[in-house]
TIGU-897620 format. One line per 10 residues: number of its first residue (from 1); their letters; for each residue x, y, z of C-alpha. Coordinates in steps of 0.05 Angstrom, whole numbers. Layout:
BEGIN
NUM	A	X Y Z ~ ...
***
This chain:
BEGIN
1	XXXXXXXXXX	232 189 706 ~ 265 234 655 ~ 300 171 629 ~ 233 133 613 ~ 201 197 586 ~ 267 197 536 ~ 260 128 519 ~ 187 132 495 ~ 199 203 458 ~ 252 162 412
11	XXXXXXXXXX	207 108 408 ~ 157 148 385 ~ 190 198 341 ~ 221 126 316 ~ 154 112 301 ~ 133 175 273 ~ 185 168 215 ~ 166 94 198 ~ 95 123 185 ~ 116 172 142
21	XXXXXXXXXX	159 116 103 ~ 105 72 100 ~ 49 129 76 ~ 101 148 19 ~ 126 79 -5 ~ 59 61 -5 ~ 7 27 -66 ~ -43 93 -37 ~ 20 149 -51 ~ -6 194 -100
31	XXXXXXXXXX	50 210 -165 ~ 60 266 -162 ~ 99 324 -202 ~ 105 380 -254 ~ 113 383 -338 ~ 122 440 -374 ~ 70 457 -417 ~ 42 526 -453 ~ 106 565 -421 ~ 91 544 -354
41	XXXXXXXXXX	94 483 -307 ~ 37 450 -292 ~ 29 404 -236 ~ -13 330 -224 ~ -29 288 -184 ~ -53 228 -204 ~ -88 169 -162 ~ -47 103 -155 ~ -109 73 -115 ~ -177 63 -120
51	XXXXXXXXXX	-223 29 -66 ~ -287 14 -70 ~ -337 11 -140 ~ -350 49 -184 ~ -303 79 -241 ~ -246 129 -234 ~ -239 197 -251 ~ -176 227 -264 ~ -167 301 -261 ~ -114 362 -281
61	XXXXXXXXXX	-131 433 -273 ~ -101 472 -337 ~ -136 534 -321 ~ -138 543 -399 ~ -202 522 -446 ~ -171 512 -500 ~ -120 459 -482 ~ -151 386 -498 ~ -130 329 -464 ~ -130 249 -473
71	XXXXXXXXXX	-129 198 -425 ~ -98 135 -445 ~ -99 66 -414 ~ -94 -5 -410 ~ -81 -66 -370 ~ -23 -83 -330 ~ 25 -127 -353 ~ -16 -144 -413 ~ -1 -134 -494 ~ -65 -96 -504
81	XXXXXXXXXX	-64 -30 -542 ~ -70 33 -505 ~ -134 51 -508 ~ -155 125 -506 ~ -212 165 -476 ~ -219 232 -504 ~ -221 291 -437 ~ -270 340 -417 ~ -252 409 -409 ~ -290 443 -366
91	XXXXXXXXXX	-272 512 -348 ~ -199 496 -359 ~ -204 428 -319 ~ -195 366 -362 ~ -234 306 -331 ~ -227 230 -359 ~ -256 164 -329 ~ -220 103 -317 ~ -259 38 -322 ~ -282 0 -251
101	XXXXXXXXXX	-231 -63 -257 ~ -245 -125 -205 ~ -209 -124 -138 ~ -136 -129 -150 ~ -142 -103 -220 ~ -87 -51 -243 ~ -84 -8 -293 ~ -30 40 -335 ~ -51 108 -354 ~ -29 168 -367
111	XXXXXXXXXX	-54 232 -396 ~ -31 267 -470 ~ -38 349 -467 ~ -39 380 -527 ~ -57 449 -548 ~ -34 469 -628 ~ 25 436 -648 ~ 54 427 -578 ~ 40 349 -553 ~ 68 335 -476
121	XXXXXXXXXX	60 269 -441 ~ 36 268 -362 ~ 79 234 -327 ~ 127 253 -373 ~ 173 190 -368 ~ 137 132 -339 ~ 65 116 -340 ~ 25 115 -276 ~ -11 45 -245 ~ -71 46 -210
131	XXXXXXXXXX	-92 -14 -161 ~ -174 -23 -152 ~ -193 -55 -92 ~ -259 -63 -46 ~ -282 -14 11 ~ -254 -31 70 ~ -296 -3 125 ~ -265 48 167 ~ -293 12 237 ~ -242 -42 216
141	XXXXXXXXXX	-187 -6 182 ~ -175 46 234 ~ -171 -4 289 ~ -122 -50 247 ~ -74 22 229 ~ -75 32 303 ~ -53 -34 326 ~ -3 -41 275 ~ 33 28 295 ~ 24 17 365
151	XXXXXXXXXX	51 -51 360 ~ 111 -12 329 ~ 115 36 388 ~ 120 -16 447 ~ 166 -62 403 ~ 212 -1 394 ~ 205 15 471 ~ 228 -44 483 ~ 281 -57 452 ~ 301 17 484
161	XXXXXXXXXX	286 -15 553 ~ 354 -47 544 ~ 384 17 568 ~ 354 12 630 ~ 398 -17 696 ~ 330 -53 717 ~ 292 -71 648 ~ 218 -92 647 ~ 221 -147 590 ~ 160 -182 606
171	XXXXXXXXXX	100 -138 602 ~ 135 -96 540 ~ 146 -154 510 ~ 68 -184 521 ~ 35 -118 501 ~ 79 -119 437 ~ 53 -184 416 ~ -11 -178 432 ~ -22 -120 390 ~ 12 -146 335
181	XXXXXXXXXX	-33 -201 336 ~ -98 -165 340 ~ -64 -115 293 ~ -35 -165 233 ~ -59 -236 257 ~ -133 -218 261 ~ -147 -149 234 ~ -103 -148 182 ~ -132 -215 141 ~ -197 -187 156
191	XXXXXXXXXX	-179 -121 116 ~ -145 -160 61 ~ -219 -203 50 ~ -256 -134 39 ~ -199 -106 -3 ~ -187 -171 -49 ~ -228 -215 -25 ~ -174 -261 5 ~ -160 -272 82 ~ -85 -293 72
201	XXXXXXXXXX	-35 -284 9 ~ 30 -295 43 ~ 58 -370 70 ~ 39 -413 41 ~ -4 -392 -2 ~ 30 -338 -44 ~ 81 -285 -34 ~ 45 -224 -8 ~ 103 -184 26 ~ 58 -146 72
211	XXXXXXXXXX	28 -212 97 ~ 96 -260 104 ~ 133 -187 130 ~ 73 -190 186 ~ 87 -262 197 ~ 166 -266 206 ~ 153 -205 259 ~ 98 -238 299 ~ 152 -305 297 ~ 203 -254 319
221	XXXXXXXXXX	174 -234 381 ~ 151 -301 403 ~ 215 -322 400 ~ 242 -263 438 ~ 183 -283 484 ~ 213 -343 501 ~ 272 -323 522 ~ 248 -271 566 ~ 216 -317 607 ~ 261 -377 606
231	XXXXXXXXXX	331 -345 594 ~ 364 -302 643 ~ 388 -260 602 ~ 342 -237 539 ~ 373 -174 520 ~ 398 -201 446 ~ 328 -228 451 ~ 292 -168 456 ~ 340 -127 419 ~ 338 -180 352
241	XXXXXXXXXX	261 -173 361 ~ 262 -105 358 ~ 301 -90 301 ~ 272 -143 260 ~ 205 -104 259 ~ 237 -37 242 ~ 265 -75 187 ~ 195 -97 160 ~ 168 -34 166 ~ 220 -8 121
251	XXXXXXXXXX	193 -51 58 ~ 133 -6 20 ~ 69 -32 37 ~ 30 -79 -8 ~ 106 -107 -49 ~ 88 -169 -82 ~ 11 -152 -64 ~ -56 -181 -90 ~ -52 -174 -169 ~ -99 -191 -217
261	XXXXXXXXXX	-70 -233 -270 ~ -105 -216 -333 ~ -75 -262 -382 ~ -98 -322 -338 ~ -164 -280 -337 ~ -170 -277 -403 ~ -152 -358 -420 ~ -212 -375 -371 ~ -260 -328 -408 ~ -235 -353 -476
271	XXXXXXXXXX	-244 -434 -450 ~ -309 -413 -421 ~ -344 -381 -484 ~ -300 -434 -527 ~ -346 -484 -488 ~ -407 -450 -489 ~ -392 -442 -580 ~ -387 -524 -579 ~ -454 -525 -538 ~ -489 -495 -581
***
């Protein structure tokens, strides 16, 4: 008893941590941090996500009126010019907006303070991107957040169940899959088509990390599956399966993700009104 309660406290402190990696390394992270400004530090934090429409408002509380603030922008990976929106100070908060972009639009911003002669970027060093996406509801996401980590905790518990002198392979090993295919398989796609508007971005249709990294470990564990029940001895089985899923929760949600490609956006639009001009 005190052996199986030990197990399934490292498999879920095991768990614990991987959440925590994935919140931080994720596209949702804020950036966060301090600049010194006016003789004192003044912290941010600005938004690296954006779900849902309308535009975005980006924030930092100055607690000083007379410090004005500009908000420049533009699009990701593209040669346009920054592009600058001058900030409202309000009681010592400077407020900007950041246009609504289509789903898998980014954008680079950051904020210039300045107040007399004194002129300080924010961030100080490197821009900040910000991904726009579509509302997932939270009757879908939820459920797919909880499969996903629980599919973590049983794989991890059992790949622990090695340690045991009698192992139970075969329902650990069931339960694992089964979330992980309610979880990834079917929930996950299902998130992705309210986000971006695209059920599946991985193999072999692109090169979404999050989708092929939920693919190799769904493979994994059907392959650990079968030998479970047709080799006598599935430990390295079970144990490959395992680690192969810590391993993909260790790469940052959303690498390689859905991205907008606004150069190809903008040949389109160009052929499109190029068309329309010899129409006419």
């Amino acid at each position: 008893m005190r052996q199986t309660f030990a197990l399934w406290l490292i498999a879920f402190i095991i768990t614990l941590m991987l959440a925590a990696y994935q919140r931080v390394t994720g596209p949702t992270y804020p950036a966060e941090g301090k600049v010194k400004f006016a003789g004192r530090e003044i912290e941010y934090n600005f938004d690296r996500n954006h779900s849902g429409e309308g535009d975005h408002k980006i924030t930092i509380n100055m607690n000083d009126i007379n410090v004005e603030g500009a908000l420049y922008w533009k699009r990701y990976k593209t040669n346009d010019e920054w592009r600058v929106v001058k900030m409202k100070n309000d009681n010592g908060v400077l407020t900007g907006v950041l246009p609504h972009q289509p789903p898998a639009g980014k954008l680079v911003y950051k904020v210039e303070l300045s107040r007399g002669n004194e002129v300080v970027a924010v961030p100080e060093l490197k821009p900040v991107v910000i991904r726009f996406k579509g509302y997932v509801p939270l009757y879908l996401l939820i459920p797919h957040i909880f499969c996903m980590f629980t599919a973590m905790l049983l794989s991890t518990r059992t790949g622990l169940e090695v340690f045991n002198e009698k192992p139970h392979y075969k329902n650990f090993t069931l339960w694992t899959i089964a979330f992980l295919f309610l979880g990834g398989i079917i929930l996950g796609p299902i998130a992705q088509y309210y986000a971006f508007g695209e059920f599946w971005t991985g193999i072999p249709f692109g090169i979404d990390l999050t989708d092929n990294k939920t693919l190799i470990a769904f493979v994994g564990w059907l392959i650990a599956a079968y030998g479970v029940f047709h080799r006598s001895n599935p430990k390295k089985w079970i144990i490959f399966a395992s680690v192969l899923l810590i391993a993909v929760y260790l790469i940052p949600h959303s690498t390689l993700g859905n991205e907008l490609n606004y150069n190809k956006l903008d040949k389109q639009k160009n052929k499109i009104e190029n068309q329309q001009e010899f129409q006419d």
